[in-house]
C-alpha positions as CSV (number, residue, x, y, z in Angstrom):
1,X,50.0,72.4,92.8
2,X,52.6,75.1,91.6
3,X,51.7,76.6,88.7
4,X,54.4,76.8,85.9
5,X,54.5,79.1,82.5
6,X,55.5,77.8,79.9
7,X,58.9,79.1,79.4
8,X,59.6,77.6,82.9
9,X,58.5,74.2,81.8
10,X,60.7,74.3,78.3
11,X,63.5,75.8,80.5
12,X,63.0,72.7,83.2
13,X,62.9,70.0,80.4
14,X,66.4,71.7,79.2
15,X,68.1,70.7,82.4
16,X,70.0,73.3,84.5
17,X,70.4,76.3,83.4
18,X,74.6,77.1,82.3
19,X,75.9,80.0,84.3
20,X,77.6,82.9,83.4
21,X,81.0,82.1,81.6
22,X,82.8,84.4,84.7
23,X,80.8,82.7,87.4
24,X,81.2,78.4,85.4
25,X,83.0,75.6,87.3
26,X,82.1,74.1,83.8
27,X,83.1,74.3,80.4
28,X,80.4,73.3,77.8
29,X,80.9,69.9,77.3
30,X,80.7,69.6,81.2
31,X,84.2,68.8,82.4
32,X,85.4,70.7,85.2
33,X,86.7,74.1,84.0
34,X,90.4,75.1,83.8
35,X,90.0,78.6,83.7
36,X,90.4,78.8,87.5
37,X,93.3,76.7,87.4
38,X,95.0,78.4,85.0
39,X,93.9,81.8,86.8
40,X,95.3,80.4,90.2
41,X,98.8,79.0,88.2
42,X,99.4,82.8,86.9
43,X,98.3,84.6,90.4
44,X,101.2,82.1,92.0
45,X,103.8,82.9,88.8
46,X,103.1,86.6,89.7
47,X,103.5,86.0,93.7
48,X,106.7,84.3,92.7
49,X,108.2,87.0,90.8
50,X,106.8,89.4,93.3
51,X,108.6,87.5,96.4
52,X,111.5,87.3,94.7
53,X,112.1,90.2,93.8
54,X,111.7,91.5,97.2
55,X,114.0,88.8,98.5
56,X,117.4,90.4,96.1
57,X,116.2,94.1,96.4
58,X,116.3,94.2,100.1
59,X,118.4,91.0,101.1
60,X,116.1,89.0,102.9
61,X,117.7,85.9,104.4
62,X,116.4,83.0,106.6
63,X,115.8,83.5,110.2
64,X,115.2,82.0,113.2
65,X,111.3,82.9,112.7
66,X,110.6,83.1,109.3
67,X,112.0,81.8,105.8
68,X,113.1,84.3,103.2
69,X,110.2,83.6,101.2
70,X,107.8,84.4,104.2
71,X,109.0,87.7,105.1
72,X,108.9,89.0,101.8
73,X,105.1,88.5,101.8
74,X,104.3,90.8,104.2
75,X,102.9,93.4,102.6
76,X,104.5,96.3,104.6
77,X,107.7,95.1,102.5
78,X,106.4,96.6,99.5
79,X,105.8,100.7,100.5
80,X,108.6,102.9,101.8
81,X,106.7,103.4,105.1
82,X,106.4,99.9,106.0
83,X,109.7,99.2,105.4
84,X,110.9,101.8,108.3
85,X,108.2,100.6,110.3
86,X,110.2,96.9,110.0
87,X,113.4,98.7,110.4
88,X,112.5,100.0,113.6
89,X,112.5,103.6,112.9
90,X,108.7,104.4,113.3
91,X,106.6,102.7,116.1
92,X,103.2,101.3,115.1
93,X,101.1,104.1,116.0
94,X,103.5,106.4,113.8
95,X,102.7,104.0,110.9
96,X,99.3,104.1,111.2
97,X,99.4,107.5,111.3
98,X,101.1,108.0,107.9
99,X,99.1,105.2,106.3
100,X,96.1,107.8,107.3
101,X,97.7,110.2,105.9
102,X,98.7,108.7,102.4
103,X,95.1,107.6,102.3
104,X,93.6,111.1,102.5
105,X,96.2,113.1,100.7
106,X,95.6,110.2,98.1
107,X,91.6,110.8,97.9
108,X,92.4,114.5,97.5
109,X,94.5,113.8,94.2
110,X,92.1,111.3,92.9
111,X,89.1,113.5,93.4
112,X,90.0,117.0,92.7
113,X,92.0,116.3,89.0
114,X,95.5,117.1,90.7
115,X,98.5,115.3,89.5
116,X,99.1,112.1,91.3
117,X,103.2,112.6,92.7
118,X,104.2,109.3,92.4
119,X,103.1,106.2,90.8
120,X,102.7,104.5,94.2
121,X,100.4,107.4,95.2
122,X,97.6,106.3,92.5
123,X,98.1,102.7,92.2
124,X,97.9,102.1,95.8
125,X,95.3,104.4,96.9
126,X,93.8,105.3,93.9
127,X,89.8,106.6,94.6
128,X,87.4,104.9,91.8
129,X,84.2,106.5,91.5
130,X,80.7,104.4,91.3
131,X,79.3,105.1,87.8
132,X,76.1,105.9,89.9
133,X,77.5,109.0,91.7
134,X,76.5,112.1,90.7
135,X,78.5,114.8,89.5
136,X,77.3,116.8,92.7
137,X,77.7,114.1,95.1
138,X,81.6,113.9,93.2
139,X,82.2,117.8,93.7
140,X,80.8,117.4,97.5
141,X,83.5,114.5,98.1
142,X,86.2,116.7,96.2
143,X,85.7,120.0,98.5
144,X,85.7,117.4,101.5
145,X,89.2,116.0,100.3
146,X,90.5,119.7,100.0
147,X,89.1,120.6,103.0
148,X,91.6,117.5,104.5
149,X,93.9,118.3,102.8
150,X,94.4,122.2,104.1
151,X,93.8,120.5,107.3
152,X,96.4,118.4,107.4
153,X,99.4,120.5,105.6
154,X,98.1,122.5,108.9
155,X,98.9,119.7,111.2
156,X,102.5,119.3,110.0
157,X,103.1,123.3,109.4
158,X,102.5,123.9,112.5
159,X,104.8,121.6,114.1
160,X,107.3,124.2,114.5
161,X,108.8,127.3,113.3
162,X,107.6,128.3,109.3
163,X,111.1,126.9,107.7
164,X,111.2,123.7,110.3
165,X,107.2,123.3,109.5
166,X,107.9,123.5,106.4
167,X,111.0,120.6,105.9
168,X,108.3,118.4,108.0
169,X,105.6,118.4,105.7
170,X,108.1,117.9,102.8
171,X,109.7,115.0,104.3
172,X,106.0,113.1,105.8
173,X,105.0,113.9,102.1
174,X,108.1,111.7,100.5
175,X,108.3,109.1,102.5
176,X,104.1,108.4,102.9
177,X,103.0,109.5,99.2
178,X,105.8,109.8,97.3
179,X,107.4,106.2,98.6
180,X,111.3,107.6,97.6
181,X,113.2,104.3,98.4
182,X,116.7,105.6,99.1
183,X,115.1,108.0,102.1
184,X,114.7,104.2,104.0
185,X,118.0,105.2,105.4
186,X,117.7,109.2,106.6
187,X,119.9,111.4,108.4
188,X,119.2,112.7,111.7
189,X,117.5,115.8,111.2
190,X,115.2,114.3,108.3
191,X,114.5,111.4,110.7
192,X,113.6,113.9,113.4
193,X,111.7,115.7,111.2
194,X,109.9,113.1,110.0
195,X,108.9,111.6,113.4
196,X,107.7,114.7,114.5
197,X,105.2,115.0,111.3
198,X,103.9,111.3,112.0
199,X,103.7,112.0,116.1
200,X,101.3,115.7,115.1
201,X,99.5,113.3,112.3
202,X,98.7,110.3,115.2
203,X,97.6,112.7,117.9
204,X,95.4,114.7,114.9
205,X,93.5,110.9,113.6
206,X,94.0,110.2,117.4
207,X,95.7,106.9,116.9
208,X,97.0,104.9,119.9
């Protein structure tokens, strides 16, 4: 026979045991809960909003392939980078490559203290800490994310001459971090200048 304590017998004879209010189906009186309904009735009002928004600020419009609606869920619709990418003036691996690169330039301002550059920048890519983490372990990640970062200005500095290395880290910068909307549309030499920066960046994260 399996032996019981007595708090495991008073908690048996009280039925099952009520779950944590987060983790409930339930509410108290038993009936099925409405708290994920109503969670899953807001996440949709939001998604609406979301989509169309998307759908005036770019234009989207039916197609052949997809409805309006569906193409402003991708996700790639809402950062400056996957927009181009959409547009045709990056190829895949380019994308990538500046997605790597936002990434990291993003761990160095949220580890190091330095002034996120654009709102996009820390909401997107924001690094959170465990509260575990040690205040050494948290300076060892921070020097690593500097280290990157050097690494990668680098990269893109040494693209070409001082001056031209120095317009193609500035423009990588704006378009992957700082997500400036009107650059969707660049002129020749920024484009240039910018596909040179993600080309150096995909053959540095050696991306296909």
């Amino acid at each position: 026979m399996t032996a019981y304590s007595k708090a495991a017998k008073r908690a048996q004879k009280r039925g099952r045991p009520i779950l944590p209010a987060d983790l409930s189906t339930r509410e108290p009186n038993g009936r099925p809960s409405r708290r994920k309904a109503r969670s899953s009735e807001l996440e949709q009002q939001i998604k609406h909003v979301a989509v169309s928004r998307r759908i005036r600020q770019f234009g989207l419009v039916d197609n052949k392939v997809e409805t309006a609606e569906k193409q402003a869920e991708d996700p790639r619709h809402g950062y400056l980078l996957g927009r181009m990418f959409m547009d045709g003036t990056i190829n895949a691996g380019q994308h990538e490559a500046g997605m790597k690169y936002a990434e990291d330039m993003a761990r160095y301002f949220g580890l190091t203290g330095v002034a996120f550059p654009s709102a996009r920048a820390q909401d997107l890519f924001a690094v959170r800490s465990t509260g575990g983490e040690d205040s050494q372990s948290k300076a060892d990640a921070a020097r690593t994310a500097r280290h990157k970062m050097v690494k990668l200005r680098e990269v893109l500095l040494g693209t070409a001459d001082i001056d031209t290395g120095r317009r193609i880290d500035h423009t990588v910068r704006m378009v992957c971090v700082e997500d400036i909307d009107h650059l969707r549309t660049l002129n020749p030499p920024m484009k240039a200048w910018l596909v040179r920066g993600l080309n150096a960046l995909a053959k540095f994260y050696e991306v296909r």
